[in-house]
CHARMM internal coordinates of N, CA and C (Angstrom, degrees):
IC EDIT
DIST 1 N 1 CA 1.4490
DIST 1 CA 1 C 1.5234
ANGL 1 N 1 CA 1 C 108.62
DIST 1 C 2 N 1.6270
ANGL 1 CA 1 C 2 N 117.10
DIHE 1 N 1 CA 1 C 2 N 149.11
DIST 2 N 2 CA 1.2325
ANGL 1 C 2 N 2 CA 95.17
DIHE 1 CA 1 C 2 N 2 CA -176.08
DIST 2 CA 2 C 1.4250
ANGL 2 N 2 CA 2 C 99.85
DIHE 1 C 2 N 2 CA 2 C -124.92
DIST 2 C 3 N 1.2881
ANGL 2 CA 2 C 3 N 110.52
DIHE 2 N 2 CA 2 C 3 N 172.14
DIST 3 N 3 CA 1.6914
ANGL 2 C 3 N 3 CA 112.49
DIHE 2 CA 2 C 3 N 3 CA -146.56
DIST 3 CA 3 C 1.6959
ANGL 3 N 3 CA 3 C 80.01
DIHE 2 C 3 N 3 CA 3 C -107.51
DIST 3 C 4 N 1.5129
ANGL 3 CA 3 C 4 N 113.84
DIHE 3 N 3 CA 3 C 4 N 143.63
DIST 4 N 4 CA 1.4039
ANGL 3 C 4 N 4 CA 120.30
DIHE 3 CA 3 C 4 N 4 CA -140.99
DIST 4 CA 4 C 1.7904
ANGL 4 N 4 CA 4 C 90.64
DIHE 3 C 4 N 4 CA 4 C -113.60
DIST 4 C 5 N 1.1774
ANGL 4 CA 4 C 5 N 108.75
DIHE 4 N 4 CA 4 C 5 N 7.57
DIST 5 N 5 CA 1.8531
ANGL 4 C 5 N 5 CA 118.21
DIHE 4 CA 4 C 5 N 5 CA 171.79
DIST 5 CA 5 C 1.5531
ANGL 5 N 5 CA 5 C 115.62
DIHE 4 C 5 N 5 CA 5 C -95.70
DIST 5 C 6 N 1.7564
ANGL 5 CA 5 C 6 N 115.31
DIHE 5 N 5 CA 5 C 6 N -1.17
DIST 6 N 6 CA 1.2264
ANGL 5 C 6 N 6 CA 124.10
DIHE 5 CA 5 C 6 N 6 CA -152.32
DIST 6 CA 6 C 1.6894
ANGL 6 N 6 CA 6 C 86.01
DIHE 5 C 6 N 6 CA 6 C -110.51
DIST 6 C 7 N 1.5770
ANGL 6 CA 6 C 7 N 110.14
DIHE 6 N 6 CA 6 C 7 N 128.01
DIST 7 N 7 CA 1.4391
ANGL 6 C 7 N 7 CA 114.27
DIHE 6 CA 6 C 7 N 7 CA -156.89
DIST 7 CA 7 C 1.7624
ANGL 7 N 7 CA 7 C 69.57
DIHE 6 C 7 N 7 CA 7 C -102.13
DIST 7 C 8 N 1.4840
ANGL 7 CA 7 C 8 N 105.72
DIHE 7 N 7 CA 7 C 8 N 129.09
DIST 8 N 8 CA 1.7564
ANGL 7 C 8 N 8 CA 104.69
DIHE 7 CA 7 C 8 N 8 CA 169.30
DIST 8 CA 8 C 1.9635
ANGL 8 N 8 CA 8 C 120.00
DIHE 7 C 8 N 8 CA 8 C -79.95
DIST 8 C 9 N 1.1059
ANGL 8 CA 8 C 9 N 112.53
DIHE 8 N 8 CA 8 C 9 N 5.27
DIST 9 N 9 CA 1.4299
ANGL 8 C 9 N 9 CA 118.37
DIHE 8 CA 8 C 9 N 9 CA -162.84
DIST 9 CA 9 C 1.4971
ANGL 9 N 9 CA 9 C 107.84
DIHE 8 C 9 N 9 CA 9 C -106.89
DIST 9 C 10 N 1.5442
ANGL 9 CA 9 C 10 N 113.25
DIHE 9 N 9 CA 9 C 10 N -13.01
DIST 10 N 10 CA 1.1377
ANGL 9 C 10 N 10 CA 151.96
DIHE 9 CA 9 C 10 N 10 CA -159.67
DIST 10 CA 10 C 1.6826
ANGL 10 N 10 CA 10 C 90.18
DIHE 9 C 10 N 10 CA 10 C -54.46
DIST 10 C 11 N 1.4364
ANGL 10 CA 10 C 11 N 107.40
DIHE 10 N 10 CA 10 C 11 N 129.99
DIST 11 N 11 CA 1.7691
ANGL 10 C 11 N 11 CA 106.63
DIHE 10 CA 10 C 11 N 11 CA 172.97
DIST 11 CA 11 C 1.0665
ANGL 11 N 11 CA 11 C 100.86
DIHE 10 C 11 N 11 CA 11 C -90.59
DIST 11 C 12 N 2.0400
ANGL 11 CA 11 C 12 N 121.33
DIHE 11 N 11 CA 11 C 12 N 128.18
DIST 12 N 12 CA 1.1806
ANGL 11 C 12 N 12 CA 131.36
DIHE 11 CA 11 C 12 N 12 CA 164.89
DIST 12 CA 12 C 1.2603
ANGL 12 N 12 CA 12 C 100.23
DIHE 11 C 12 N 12 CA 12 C 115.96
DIST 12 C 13 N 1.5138
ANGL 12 CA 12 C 13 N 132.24
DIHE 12 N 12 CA 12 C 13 N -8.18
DIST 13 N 13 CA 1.3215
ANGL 12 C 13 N 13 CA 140.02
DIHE 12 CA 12 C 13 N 13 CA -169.63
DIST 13 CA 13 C 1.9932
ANGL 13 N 13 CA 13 C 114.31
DIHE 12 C 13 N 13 CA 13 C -47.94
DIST 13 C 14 N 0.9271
ANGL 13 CA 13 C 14 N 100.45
DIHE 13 N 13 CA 13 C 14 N 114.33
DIST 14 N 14 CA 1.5816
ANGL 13 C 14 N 14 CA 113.88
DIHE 13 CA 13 C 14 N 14 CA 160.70
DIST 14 CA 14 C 1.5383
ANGL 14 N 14 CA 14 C 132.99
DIHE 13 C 14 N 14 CA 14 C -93.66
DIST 14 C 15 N 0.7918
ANGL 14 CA 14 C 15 N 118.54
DIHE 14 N 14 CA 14 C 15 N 111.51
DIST 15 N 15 CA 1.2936
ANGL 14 C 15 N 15 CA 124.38
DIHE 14 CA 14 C 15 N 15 CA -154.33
DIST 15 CA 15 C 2.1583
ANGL 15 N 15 CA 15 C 114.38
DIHE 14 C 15 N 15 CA 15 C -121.34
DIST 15 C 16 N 1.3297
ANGL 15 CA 15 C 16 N 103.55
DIHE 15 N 15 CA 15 C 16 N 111.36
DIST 16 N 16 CA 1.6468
ANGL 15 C 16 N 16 CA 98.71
DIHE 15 CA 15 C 16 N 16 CA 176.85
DIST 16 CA 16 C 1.5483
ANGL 16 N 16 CA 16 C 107.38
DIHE 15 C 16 N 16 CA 16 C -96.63
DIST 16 C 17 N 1.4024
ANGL 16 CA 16 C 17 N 100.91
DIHE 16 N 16 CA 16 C 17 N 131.95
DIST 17 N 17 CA 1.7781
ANGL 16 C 17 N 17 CA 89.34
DIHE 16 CA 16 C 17 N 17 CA 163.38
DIST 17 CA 17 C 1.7934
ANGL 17 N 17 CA 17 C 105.49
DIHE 16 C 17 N 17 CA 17 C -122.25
DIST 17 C 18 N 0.9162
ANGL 17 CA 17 C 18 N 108.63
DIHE 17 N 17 CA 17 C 18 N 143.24
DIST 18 N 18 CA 1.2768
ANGL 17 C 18 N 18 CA 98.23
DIHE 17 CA 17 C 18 N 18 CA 173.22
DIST 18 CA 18 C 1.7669
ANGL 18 N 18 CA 18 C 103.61
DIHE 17 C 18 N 18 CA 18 C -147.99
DIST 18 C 19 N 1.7024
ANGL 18 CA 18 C 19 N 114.00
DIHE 18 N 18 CA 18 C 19 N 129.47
DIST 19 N 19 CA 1.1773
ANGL 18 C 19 N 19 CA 126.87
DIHE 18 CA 18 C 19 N 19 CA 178.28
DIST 19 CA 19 C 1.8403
ANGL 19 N 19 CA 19 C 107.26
DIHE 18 C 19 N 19 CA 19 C -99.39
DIST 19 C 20 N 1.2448
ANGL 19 CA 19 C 20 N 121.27
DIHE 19 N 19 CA 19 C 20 N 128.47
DIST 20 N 20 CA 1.5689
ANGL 19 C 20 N 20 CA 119.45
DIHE 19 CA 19 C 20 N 20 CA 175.34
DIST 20 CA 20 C 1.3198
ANGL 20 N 20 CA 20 C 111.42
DIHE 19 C 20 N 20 CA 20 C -90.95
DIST 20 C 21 N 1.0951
ANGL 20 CA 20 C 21 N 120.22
DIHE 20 N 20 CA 20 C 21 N 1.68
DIST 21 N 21 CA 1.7706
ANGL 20 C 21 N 21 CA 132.49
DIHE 20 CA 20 C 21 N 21 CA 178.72
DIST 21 CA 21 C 1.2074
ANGL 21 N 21 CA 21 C 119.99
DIHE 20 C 21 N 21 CA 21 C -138.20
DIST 21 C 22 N 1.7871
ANGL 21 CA 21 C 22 N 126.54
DIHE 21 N 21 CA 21 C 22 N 39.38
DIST 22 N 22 CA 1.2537
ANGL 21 C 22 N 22 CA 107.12
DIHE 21 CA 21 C 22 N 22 CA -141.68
DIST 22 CA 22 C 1.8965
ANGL 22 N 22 CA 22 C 116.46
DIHE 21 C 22 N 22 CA 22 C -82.87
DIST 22 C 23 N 1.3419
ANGL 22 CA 22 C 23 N 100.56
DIHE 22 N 22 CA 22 C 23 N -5.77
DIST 23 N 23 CA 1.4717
ANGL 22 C 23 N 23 CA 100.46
DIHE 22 CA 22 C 23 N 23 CA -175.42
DIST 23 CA 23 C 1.3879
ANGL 23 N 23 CA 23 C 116.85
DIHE 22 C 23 N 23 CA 23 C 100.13
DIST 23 C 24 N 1.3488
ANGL 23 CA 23 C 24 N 103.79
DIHE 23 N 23 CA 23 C 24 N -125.91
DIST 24 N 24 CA 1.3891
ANGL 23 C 24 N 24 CA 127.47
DIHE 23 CA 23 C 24 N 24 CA 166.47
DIST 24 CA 24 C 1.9226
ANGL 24 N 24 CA 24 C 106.87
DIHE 23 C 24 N 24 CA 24 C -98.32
DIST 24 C 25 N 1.1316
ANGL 24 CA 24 C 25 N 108.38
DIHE 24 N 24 CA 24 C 25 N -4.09
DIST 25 N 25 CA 1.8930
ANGL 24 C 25 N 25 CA 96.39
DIHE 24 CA 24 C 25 N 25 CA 167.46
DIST 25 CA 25 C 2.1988
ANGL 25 N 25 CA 25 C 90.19
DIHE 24 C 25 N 25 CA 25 C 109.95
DIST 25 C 26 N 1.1953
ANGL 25 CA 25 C 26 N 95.36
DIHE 25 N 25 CA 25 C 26 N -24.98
DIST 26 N 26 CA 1.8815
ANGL 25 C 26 N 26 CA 77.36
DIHE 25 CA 25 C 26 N 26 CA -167.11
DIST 26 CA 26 C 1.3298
ANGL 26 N 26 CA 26 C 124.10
DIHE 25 C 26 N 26 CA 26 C -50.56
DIST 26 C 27 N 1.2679
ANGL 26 CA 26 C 27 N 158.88
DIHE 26 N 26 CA 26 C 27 N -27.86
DIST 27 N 27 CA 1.0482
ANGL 26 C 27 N 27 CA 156.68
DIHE 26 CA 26 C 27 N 27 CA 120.56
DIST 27 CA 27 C 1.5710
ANGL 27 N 27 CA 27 C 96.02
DIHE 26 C 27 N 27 CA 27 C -2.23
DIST 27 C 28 N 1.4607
ANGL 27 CA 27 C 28 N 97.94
DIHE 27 N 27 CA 27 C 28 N -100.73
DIST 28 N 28 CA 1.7747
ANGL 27 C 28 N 28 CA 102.06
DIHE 27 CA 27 C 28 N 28 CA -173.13
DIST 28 CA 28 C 1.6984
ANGL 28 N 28 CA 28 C 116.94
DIHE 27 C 28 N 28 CA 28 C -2.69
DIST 28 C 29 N 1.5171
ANGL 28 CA 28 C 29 N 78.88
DIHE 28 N 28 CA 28 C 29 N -66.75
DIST 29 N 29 CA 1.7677
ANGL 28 C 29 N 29 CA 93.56
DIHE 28 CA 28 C 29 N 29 CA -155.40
DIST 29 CA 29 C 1.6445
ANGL 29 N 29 CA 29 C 94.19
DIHE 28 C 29 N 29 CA 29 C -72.39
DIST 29 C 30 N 1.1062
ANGL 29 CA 29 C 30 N 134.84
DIHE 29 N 29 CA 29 C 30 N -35.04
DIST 30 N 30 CA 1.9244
ANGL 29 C 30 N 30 CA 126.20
DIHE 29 CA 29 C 30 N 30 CA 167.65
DIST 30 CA 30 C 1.4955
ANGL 30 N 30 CA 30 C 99.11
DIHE 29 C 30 N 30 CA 30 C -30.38
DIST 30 C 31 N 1.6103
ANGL 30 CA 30 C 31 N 91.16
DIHE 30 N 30 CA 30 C 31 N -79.88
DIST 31 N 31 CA 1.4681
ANGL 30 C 31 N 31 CA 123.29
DIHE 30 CA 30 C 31 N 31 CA -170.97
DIST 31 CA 31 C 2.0271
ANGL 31 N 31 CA 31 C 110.88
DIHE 30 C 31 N 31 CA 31 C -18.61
DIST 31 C 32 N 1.3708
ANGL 31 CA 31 C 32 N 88.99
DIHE 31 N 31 CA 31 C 32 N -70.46
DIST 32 N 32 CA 1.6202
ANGL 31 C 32 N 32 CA 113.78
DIHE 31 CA 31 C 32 N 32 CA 162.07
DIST 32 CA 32 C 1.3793
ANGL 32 N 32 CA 32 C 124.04
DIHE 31 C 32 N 32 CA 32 C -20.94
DIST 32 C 33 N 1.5308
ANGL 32 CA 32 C 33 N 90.77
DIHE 32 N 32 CA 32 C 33 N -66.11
DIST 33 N 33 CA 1.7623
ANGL 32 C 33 N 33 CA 104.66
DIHE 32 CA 32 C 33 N 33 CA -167.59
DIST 33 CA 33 C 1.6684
ANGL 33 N 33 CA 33 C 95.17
DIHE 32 C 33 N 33 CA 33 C -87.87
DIST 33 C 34 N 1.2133
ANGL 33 CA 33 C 34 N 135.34
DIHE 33 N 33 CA 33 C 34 N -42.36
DIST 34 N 34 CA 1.4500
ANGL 33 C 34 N 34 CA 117.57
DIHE 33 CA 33 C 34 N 34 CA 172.58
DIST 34 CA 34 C 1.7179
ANGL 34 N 34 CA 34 C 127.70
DIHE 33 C 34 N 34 CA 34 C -69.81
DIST 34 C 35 N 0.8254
ANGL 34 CA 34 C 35 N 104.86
DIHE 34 N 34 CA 34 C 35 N 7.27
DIST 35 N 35 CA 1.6238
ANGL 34 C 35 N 35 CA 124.63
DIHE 34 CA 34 C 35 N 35 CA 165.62
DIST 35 CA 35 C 1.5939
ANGL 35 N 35 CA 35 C 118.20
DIHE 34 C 35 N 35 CA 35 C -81.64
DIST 35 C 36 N 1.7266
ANGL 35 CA 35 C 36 N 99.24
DIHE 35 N 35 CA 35 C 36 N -62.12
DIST 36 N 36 CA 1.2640
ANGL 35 C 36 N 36 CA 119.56
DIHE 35 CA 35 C 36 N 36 CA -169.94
DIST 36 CA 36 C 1.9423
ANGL 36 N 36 CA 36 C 98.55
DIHE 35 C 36 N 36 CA 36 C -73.03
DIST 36 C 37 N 1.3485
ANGL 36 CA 36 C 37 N 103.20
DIHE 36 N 36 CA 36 C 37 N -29.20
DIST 37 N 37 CA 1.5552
ANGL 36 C 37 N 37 CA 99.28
DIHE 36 CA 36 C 37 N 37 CA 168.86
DIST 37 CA 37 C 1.8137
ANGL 37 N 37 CA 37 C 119.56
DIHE 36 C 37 N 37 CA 37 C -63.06
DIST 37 C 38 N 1.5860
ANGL 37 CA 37 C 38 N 105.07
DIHE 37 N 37 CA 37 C 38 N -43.87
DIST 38 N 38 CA 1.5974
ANGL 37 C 38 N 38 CA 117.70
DIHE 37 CA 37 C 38 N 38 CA -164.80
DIST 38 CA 38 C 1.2545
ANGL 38 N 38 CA 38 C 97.17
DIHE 37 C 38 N 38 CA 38 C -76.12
DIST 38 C 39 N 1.6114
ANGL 38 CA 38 C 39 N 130.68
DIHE 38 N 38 CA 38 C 39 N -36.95
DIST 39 N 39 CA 1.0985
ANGL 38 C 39 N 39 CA 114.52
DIHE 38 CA 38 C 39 N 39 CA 178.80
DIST 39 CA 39 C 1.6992
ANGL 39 N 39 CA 39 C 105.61
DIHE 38 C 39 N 39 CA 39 C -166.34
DIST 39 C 40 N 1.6676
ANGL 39 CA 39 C 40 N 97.19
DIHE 39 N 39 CA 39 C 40 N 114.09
DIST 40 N 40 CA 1.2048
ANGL 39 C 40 N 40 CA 111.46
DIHE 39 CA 39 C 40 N 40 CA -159.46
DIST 40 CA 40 C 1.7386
ANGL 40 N 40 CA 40 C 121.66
DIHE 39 C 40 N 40 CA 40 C -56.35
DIST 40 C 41 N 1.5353
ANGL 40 CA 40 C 41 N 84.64
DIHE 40 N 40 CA 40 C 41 N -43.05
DIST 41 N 41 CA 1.8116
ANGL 40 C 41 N 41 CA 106.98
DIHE 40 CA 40 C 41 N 41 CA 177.74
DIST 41 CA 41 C 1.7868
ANGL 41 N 41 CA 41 C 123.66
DIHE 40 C 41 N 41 CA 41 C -39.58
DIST 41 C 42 N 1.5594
ANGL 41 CA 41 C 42 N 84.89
DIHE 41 N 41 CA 41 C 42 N -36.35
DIST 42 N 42 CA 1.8414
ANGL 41 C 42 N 42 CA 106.00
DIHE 41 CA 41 C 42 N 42 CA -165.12
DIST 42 CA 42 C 1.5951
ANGL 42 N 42 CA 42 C 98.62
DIHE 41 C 42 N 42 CA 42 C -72.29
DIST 42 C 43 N 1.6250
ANGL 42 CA 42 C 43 N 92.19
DIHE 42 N 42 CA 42 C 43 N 127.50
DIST 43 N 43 CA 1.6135
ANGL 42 C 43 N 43 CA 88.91
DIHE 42 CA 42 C 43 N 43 CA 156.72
DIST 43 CA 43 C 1.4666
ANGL 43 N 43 CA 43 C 125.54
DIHE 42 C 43 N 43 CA 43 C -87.23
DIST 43 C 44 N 1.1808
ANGL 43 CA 43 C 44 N 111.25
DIHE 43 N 43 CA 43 C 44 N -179.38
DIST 44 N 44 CA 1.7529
ANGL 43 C 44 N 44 CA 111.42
DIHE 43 CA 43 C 44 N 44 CA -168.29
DIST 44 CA 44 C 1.4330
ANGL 44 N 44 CA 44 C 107.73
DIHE 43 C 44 N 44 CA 44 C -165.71
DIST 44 C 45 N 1.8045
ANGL 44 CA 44 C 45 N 114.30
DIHE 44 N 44 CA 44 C 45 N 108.52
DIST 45 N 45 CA 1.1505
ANGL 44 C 45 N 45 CA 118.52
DIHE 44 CA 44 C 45 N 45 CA 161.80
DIST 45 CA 45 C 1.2317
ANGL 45 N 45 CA 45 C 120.02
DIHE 44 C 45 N 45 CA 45 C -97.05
DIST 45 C 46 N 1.4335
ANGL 45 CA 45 C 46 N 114.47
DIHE 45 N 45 CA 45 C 46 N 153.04
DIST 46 N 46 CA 1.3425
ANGL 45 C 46 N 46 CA 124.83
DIHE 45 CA 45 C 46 N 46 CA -157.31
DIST 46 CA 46 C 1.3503
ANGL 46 N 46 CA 46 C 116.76
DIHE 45 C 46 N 46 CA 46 C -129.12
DIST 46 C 47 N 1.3741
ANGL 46 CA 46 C 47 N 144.56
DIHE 46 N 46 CA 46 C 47 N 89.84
DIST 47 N 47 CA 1.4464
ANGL 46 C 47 N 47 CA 158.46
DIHE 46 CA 46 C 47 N 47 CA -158.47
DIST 47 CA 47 C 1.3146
ANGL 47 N 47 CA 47 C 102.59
DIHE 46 C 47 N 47 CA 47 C -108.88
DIST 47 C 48 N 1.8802
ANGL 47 CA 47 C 48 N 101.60
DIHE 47 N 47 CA 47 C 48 N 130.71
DIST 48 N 48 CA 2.1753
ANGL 47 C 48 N 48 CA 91.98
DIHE 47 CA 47 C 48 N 48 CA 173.83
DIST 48 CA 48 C 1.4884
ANGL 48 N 48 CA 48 C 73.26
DIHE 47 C 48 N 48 CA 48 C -155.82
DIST 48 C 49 N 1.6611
ANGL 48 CA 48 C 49 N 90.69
DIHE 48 N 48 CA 48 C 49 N 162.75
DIST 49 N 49 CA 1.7603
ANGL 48 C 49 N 49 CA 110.17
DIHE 48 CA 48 C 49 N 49 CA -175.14
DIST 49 CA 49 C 1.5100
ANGL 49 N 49 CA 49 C 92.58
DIHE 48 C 49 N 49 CA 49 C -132.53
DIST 49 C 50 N 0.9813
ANGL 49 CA 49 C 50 N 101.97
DIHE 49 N 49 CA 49 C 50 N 120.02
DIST 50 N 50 CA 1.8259
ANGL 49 C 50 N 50 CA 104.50
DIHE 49 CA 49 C 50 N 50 CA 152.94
DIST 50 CA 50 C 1.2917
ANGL 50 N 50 CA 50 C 98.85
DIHE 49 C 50 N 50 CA 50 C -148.41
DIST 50 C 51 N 1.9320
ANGL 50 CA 50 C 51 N 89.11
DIHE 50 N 50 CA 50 C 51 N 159.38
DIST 51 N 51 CA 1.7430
ANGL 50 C 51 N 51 CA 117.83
DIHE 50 CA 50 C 51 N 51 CA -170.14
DIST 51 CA 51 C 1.2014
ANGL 51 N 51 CA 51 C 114.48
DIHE 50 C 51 N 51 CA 51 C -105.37
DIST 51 C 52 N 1.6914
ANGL 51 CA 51 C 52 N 117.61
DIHE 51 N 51 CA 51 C 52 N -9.74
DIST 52 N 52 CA 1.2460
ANGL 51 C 52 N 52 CA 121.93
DIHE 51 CA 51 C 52 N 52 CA 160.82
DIST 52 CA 52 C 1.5032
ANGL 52 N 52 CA 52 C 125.17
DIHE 51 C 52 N 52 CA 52 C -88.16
DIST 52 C 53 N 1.9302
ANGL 52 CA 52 C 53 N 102.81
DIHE 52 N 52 CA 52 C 53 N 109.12
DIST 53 N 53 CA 1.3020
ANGL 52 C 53 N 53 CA 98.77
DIHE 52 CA 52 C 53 N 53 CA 162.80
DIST 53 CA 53 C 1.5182
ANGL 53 N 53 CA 53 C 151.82
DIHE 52 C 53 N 53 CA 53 C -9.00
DIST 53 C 54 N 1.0347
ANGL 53 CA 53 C 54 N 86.74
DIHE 53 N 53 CA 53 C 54 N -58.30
DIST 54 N 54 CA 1.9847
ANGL 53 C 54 N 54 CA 95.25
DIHE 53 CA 53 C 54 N 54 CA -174.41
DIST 54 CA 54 C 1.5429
ANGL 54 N 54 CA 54 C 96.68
DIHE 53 C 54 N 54 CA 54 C -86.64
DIST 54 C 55 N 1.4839
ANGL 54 CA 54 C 55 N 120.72
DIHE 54 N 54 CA 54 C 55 N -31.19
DIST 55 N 55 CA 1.1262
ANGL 54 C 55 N 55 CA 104.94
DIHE 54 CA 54 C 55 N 55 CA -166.78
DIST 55 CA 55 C 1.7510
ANGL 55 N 55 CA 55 C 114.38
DIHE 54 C 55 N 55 CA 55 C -82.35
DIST 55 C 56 N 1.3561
ANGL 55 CA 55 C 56 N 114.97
DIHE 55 N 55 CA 55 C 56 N -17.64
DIST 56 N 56 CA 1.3132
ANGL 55 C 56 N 56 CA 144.13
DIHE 55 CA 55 C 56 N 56 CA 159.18
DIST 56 CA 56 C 1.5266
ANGL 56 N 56 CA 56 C 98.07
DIHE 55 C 56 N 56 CA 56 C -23.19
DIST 56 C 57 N 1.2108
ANGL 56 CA 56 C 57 N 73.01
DIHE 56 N 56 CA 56 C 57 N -87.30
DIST 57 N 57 CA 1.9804
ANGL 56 C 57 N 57 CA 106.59
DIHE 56 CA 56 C 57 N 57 CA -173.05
DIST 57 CA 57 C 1.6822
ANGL 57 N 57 CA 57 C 126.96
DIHE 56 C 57 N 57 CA 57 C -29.85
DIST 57 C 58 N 1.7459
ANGL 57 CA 57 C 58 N 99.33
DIHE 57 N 57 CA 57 C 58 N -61.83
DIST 58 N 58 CA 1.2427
ANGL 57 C 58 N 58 CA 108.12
DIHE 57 CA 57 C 58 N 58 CA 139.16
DIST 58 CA 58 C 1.8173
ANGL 58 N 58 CA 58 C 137.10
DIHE 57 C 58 N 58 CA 58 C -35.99
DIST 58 C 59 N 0.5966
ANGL 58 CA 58 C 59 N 101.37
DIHE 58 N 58 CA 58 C 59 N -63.18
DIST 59 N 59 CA 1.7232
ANGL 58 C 59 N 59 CA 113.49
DIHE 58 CA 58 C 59 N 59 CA -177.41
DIST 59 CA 59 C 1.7024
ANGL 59 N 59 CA 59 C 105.03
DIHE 58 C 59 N 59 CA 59 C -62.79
DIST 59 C 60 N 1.2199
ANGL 59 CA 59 C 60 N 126.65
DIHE 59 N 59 CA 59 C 60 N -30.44
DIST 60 N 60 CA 1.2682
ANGL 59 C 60 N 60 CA 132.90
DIHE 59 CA 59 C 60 N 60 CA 178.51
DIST 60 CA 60 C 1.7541
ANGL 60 N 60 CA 60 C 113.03
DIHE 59 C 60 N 60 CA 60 C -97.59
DIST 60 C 61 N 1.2212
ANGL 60 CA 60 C 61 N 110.11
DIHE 60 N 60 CA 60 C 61 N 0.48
DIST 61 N 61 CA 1.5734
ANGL 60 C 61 N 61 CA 121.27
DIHE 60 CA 60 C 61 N 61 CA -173.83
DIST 61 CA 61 C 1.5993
ANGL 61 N 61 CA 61 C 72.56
DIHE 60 C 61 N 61 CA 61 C -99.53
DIST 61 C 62 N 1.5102
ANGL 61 CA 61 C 62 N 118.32
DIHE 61 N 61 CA 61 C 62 N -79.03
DIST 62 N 62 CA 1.3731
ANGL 61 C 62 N 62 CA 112.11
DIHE 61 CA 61 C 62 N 62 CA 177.99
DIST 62 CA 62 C 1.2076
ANGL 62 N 62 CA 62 C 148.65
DIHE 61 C 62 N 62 CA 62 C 23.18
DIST 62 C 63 N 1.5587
ANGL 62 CA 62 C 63 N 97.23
DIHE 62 N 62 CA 62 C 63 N -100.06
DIST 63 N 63 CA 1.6856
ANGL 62 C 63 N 63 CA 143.49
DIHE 62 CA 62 C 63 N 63 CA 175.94
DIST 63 CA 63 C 1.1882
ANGL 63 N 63 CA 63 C 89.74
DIHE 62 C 63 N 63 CA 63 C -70.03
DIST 63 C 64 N 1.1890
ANGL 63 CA 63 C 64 N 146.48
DIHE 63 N 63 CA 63 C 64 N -50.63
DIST 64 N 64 CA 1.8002
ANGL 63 C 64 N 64 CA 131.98
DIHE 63 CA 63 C 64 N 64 CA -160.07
DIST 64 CA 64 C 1.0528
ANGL 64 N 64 CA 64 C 105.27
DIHE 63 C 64 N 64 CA 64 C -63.22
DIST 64 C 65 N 1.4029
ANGL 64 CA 64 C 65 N 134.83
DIHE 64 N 64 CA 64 C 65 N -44.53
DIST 65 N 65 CA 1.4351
ANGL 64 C 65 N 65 CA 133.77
DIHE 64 CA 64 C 65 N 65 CA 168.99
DIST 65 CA 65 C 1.2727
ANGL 65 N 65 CA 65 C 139.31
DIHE 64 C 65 N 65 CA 65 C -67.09
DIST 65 C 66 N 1.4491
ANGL 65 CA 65 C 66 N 123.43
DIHE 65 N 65 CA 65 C 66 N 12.41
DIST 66 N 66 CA 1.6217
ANGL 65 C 66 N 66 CA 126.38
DIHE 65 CA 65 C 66 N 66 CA -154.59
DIST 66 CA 66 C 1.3896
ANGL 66 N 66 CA 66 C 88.75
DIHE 65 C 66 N 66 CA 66 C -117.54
END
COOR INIT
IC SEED 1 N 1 CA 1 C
IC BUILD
């Protein structure tokens, strides 16, 4: 959730996302790239948990490359 006092355009912006179900990562990686679009400067870490194997796997083949 994001805290609605947090100006996103903001220079120096840090940014956590973290999904507890993430799947295959799509959320994440939206999340990611529309950030890095709104405001280039901001960094952005990106945390996801999944319990499915393959889907694990995927999502970390993913994200390693972006």
């Amino acid at each position: 959730m994001l805290s609605a006092n947090i100006e996103l355009t903001q220079k120096g912006l840090v940014v956590t996302i973290f999904d507890p179900a993430c799947g295959t990562g799509g959320m994440l990686s939206t999340a990611e790239e529309y950030l890095r679009e709104l405001n280039p400067d901001s960094q952005t870490e990106v945390f996801g948990q999944e319990l499915i194997l393959l889907c694990y796997c995927l999502i970390y083949d993913c994200l390693t490359y972006l």
